[in-house]
ZAKOL-18751 format. One record per atom (N, C-alpha, C): x, y, z; residue in three letters. Coordinates in steps of 0.05 Angstrom, whole numbers, plus 5000, padded with zeros to 4 digits. Layout:
N
XYZALA
...
//
This chain:
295
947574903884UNK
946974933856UNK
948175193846UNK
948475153822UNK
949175513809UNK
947475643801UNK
947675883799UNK
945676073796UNK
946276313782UNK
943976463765UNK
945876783758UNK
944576993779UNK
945877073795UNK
945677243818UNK
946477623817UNK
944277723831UNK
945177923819UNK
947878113832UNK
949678193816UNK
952378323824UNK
953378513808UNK
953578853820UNK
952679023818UNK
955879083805UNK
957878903819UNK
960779003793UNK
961178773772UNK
959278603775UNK
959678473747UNK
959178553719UNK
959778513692UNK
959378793671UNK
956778763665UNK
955378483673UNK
952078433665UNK
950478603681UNK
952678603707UNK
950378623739UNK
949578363750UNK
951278053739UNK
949577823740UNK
952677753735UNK
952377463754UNK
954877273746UNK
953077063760UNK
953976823745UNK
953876633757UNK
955876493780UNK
953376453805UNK
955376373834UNK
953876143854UNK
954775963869UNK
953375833879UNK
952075893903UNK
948875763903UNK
948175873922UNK
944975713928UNK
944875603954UNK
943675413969UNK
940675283950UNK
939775113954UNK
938475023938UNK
935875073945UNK
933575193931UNK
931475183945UNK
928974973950UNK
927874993972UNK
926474793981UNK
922974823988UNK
922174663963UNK
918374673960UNK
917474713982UNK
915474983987UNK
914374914016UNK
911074844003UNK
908474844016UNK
906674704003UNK
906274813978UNK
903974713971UNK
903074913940UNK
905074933923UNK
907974843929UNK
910374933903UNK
911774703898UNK
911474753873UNK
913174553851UNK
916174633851UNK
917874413858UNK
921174443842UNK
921774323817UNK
923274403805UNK
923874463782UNK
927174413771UNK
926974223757UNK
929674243740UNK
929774383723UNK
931774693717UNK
931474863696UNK
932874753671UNK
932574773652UNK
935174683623UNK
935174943609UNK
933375143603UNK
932775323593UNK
931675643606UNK
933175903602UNK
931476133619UNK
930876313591UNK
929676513592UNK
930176683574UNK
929877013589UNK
930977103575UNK
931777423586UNK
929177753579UNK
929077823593UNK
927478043587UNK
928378363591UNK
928178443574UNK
929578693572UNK
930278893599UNK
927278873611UNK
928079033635UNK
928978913665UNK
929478653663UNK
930678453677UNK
932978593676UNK
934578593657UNK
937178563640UNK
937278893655UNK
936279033654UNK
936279363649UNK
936479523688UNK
934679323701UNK
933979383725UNK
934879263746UNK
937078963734UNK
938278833748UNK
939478853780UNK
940879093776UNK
942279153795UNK
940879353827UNK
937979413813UNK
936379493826UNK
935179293865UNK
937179063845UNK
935978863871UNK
937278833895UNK
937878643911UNK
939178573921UNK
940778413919UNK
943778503920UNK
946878363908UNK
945578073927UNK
946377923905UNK
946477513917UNK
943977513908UNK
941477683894UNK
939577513904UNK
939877323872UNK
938177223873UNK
937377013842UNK
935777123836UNK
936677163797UNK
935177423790UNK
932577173761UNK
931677353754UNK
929877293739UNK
927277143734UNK
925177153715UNK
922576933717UNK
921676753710UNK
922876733678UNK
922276563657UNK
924376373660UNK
922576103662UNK
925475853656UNK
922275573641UNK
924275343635UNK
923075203621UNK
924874883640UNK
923274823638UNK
925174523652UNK
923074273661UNK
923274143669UNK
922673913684UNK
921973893717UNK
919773823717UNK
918773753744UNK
919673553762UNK
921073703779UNK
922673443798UNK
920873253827UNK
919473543833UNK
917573463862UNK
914273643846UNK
913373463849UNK
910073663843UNK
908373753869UNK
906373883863UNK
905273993887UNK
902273843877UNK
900074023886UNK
896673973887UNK
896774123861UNK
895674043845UNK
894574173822UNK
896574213798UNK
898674173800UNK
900774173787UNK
901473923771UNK
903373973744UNK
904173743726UNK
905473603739UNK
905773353737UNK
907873093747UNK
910073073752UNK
910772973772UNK
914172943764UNK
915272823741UNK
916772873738UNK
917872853707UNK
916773033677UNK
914173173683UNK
913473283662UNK
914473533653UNK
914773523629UNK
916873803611UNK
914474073616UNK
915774193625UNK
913774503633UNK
915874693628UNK
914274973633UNK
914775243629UNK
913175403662UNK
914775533673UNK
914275643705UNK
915075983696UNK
913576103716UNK
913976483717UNK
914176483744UNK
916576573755UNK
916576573780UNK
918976753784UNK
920176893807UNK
921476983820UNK
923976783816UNK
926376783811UNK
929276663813UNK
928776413799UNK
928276483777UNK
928476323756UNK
930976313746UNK
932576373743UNK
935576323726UNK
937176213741UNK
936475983753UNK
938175703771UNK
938475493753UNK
939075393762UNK
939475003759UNK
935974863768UNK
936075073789UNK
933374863807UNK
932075143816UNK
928975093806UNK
926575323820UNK
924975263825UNK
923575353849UNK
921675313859UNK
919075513853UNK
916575473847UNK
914875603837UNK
912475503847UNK
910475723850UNK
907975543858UNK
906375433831UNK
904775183842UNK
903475103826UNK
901875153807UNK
900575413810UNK
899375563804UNK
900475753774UNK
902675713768UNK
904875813755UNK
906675703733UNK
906275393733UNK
907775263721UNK
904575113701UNK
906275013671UNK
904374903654UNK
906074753647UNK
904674533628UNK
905074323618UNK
906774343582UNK
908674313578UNK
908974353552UNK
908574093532UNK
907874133501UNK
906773923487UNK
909473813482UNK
908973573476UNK
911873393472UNK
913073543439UNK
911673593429UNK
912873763396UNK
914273993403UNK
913674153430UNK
915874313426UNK
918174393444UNK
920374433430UNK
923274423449UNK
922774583474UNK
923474563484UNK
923674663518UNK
926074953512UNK
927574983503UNK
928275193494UNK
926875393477UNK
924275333462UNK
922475503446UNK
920775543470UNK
919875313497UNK
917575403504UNK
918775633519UNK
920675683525UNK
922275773560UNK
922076063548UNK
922076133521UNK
921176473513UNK
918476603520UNK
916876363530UNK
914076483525UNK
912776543554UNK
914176593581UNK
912576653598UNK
912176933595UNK
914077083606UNK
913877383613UNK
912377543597UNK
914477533570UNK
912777713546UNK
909777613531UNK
910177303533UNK
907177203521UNK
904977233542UNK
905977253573UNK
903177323587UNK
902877533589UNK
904577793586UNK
904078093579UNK
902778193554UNK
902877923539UNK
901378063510UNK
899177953504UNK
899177743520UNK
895977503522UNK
894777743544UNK
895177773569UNK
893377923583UNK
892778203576UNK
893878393558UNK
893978603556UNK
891578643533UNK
891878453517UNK
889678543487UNK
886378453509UNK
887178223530UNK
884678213541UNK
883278403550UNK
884178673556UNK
882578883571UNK
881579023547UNK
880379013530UNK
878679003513UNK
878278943489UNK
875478863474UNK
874378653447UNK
876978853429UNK
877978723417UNK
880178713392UNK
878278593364UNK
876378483362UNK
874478323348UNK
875078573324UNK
875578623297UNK
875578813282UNK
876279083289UNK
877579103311UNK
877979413322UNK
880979493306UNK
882079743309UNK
884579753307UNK
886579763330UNK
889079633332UNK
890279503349UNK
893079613337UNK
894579873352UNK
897579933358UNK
899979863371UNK
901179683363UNK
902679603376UNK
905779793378UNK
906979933393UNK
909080083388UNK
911979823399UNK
913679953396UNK
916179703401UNK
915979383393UNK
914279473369UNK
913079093365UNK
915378943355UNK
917979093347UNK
919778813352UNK
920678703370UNK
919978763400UNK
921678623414UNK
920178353425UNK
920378273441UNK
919877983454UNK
917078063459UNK
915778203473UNK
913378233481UNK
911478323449UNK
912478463440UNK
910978653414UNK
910978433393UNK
912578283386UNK
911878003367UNK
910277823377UNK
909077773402UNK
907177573412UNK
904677753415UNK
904978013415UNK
902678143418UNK
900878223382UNK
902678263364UNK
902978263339UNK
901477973328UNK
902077753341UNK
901677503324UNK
898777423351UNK
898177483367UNK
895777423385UNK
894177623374UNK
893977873367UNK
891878053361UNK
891278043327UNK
892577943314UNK
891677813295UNK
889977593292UNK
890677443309UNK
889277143311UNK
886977263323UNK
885977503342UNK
883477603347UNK
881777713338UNK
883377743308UNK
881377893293UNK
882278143290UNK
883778303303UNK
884478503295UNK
886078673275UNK
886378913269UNK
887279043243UNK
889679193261UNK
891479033253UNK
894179083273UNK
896279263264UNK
896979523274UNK
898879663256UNK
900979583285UNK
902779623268UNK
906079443284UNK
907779733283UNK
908079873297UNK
910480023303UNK
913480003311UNK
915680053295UNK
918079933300UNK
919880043284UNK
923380013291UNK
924580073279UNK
925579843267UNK
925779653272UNK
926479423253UNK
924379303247UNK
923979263228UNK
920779163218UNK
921679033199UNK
923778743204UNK
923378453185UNK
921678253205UNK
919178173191UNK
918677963197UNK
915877973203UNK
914878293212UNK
912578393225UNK
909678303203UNK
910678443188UNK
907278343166UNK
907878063162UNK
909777893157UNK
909077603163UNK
907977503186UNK
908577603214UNK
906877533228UNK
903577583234UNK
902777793216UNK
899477873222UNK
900178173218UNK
901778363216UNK
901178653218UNK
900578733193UNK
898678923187UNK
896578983170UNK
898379313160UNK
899279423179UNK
901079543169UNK
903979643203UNK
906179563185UNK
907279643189UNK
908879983188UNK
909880193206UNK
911380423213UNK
913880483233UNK
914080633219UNK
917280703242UNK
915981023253UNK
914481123246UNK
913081403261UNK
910281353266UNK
909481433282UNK
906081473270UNK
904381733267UNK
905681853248UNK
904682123236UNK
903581943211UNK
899982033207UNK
899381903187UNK
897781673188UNK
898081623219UNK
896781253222UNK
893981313223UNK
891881263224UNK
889581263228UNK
888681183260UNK
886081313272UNK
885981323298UNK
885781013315UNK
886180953328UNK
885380693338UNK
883980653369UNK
884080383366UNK
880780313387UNK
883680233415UNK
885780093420UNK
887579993438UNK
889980013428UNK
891780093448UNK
895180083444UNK
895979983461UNK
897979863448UNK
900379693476UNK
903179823467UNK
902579913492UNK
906180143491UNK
908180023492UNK
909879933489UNK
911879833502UNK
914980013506UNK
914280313490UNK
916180563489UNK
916580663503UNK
914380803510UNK
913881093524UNK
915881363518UNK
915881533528UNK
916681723515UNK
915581913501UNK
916682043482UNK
914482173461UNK
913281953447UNK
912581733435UNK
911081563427UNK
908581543438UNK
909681493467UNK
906481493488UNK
905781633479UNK
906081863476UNK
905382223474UNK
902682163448UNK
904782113424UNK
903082083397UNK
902281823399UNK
901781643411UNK
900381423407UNK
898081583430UNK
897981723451UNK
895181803460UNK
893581893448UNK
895882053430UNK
892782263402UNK
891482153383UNK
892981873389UNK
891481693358UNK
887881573376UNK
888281563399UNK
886181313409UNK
884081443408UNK
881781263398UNK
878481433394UNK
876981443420UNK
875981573429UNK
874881703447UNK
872781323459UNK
872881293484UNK
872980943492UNK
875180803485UNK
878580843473UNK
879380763478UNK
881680763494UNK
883780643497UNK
885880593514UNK
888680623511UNK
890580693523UNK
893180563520UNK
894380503540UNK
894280183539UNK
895580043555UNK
898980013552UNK
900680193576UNK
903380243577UNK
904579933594UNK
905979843577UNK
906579573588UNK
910479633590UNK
911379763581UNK
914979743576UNK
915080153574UNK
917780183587UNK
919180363572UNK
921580393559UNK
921980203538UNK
924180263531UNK
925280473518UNK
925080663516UNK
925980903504UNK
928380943522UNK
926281023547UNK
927681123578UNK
928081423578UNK
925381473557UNK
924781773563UNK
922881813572UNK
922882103586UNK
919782243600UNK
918582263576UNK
915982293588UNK
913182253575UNK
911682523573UNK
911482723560UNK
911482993566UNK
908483143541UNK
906283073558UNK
903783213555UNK
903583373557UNK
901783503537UNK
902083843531UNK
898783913549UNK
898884143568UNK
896684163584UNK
893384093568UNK
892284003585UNK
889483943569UNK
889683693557UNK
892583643544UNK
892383413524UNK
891583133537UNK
890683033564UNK
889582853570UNK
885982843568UNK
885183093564UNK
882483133559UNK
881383093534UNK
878883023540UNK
876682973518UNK
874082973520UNK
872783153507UNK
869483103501UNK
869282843492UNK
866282773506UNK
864782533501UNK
865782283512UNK
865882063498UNK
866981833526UNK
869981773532UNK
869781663553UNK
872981733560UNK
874781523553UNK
876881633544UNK
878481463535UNK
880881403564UNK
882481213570UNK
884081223585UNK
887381113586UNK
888981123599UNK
892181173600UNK
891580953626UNK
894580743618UNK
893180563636UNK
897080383647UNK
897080223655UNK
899480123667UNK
898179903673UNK
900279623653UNK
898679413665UNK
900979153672UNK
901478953688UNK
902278803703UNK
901978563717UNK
899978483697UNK
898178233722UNK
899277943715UNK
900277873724UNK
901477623729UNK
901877453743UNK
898877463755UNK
898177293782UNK
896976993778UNK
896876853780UNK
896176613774UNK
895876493745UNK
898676463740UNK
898676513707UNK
899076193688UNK
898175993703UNK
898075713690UNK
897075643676UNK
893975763673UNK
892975723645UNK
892775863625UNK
894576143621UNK
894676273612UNK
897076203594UNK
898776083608UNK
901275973604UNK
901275733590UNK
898975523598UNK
898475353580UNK
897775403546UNK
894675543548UNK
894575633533UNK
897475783503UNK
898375843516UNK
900576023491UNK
902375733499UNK
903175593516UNK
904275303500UNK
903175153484UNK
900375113482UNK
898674993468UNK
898675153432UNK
898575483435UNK
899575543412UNK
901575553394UNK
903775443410UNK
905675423402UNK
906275113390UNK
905374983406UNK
905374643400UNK
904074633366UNK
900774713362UNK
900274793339UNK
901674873330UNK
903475053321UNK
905075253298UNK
903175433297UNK
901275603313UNK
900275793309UNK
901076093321UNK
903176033339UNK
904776233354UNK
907276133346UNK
908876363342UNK
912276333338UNK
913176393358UNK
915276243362UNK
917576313389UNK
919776543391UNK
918976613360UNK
920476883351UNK
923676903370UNK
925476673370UNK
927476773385UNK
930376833375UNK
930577143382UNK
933177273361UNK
935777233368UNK
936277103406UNK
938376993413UNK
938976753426UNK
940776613419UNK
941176313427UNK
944076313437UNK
943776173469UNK
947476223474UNK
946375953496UNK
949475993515UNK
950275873548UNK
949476153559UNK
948676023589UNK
947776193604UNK
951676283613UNK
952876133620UNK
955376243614UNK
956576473605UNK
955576513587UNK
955576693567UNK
953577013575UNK
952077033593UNK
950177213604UNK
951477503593UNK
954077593597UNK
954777843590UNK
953777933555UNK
954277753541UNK
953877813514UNK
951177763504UNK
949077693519UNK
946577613519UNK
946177933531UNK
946678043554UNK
946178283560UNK
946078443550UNK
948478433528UNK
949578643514UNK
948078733488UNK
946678553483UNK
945378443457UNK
942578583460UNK
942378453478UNK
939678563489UNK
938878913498UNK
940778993515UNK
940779293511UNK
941679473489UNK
944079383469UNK
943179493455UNK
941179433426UNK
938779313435UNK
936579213423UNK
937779063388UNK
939878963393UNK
940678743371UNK
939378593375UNK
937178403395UNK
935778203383UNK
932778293375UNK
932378113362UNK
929878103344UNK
927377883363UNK
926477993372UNK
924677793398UNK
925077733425UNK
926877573426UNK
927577443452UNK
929577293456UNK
930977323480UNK
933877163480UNK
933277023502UNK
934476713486UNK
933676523507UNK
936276363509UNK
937076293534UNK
939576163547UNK
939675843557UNK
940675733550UNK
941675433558UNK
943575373586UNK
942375263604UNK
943675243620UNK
946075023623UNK
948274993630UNK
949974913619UNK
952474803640UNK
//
């Protein structure tokens, strides 16, 4: 089968090359891919791997062999797994969901990575009327976190430098600084940098900021003391959990099938095409998420 593999003199770091097919051991579903979509620090860290290996998580396709607990053969799903950007993946069952027949398999194939980073992240605490910071909210992760923390009730300020589209999705206020914002109860970083910095001084004493991305790809540089506080403690946090992620995954397909989640996706190509999907992507020309057709 072909594959995009990682290769450290290719201009992506990724070319597509062939390479052996993989084979379900128990508990795992194979997978016909039609659709992957890309994530910034995929794209960014690429080469960090090992040359040949098969790189990526997110794909959308068809069930070829099922496992215990898993959708059917033949059923249209969405998988998060390790070497996703094949022809053919293997994933545990545990991992793969069912998608509704209303929506394209190229809309669902955007929503693993960033929609389970922004579904699990508002979970680590009640959003119910709180205030809710989202920094980097245009990219792939920060528009599903923007349009979920709305739907929870929350008073969502959207931080960003491109800010079309943001208060249509739920943000209550949109900024490009946050000098001026009012304090809040949870943040989802997706910056870091000096942002982390001033998004720590905004959070009220019990609350959080949950550092999920850095795209800046600057140090983070606290002034002594400045992690301290009288009275209850607020905390600085790093979060990642993406362990058994099927019904989580269902779920945000199920929102999507509704029209109550957008697929928000700013690029559409051939996986063929990977270099200019890369390129797009680092330098943050898309608006959401770039998703690829396999081809």
């Amino acid at each position: 089968m072909r594959a995009l593999v990682v290769d450290p003199a290719a201009p992506a770091g990724l070319r597509i090359s062939e390479v052996p097919e993989p084979e379900p051991g128990p508990g795992e579903v194979l997978l016909d891919v039609g659709h992957i979509s890309l994530n910034h620090g995929e794209i960014a860290f690429a080469t960090r791997r090992e040359p040949g290996t098969v790189h990526g998580y997110d794909a959308a396709g068809v069930v070829v062999r099922a496992a215990a607990g898993s959708p059917p053969a033949g059923a249209r799903v969405i998988a998060f797994g390790a070497g996703a950007w094949a022809e053919r993946m293997v994933v545990g069952a545990d991992a793969v969901a069912e998608v509704p027949d209303s929506v394209d398999l190229a809309d669902a194939a955007a929503l693993p990575m960033a929609g389970l980073t922004a579904l699990r992240t508002l979970r680590t605490a009640p959003i119910l009327g709180k205030r809710v910071l989202i920094t980097g909210a245009s990219g792939g992760v920060g528009r599903y976190a923007v349009q979920l923390a709305a739907m929870g009730g929350a008073h969502v300020v959207a931080q960003a430098n491109r800010q079309e589209g943001l208060a249509e999705l739920g943000a209550h206020e949109v900024v490009s600084e946050l000098s001026g914002v009012a304090p809040v109860d949870l943040v989802l970083d997706n910056v870091g940098g000096r942002l982390l910095v001033d998004a720590w001084g905004l959070v009220k004493l019990g609350g959080s900021v949950q550092n999920i991305g850095w795209a800046s790809g600057e140090p983070a540089v606290f002034e002594p003391y400045s992690l301290f506080a009288v009275g209850r403690s607020k905390s600085l946090n790093t979060f990642g959990d993406v362990s058994a992620p099927a019904e989580d995954l269902s779920t945000l397909a199920g929102l999507l099938g509704s029209g109550r989640l957008s697929p928000e996706i700013g690029y559409r190509g051939s996986w063929e095409d990977v270099e200019a999907a890369a390129k797009a992507l680092l330098r943050r020309d898309v608006r959401g998420k770039a998703v690829l057709e396999l081809t």
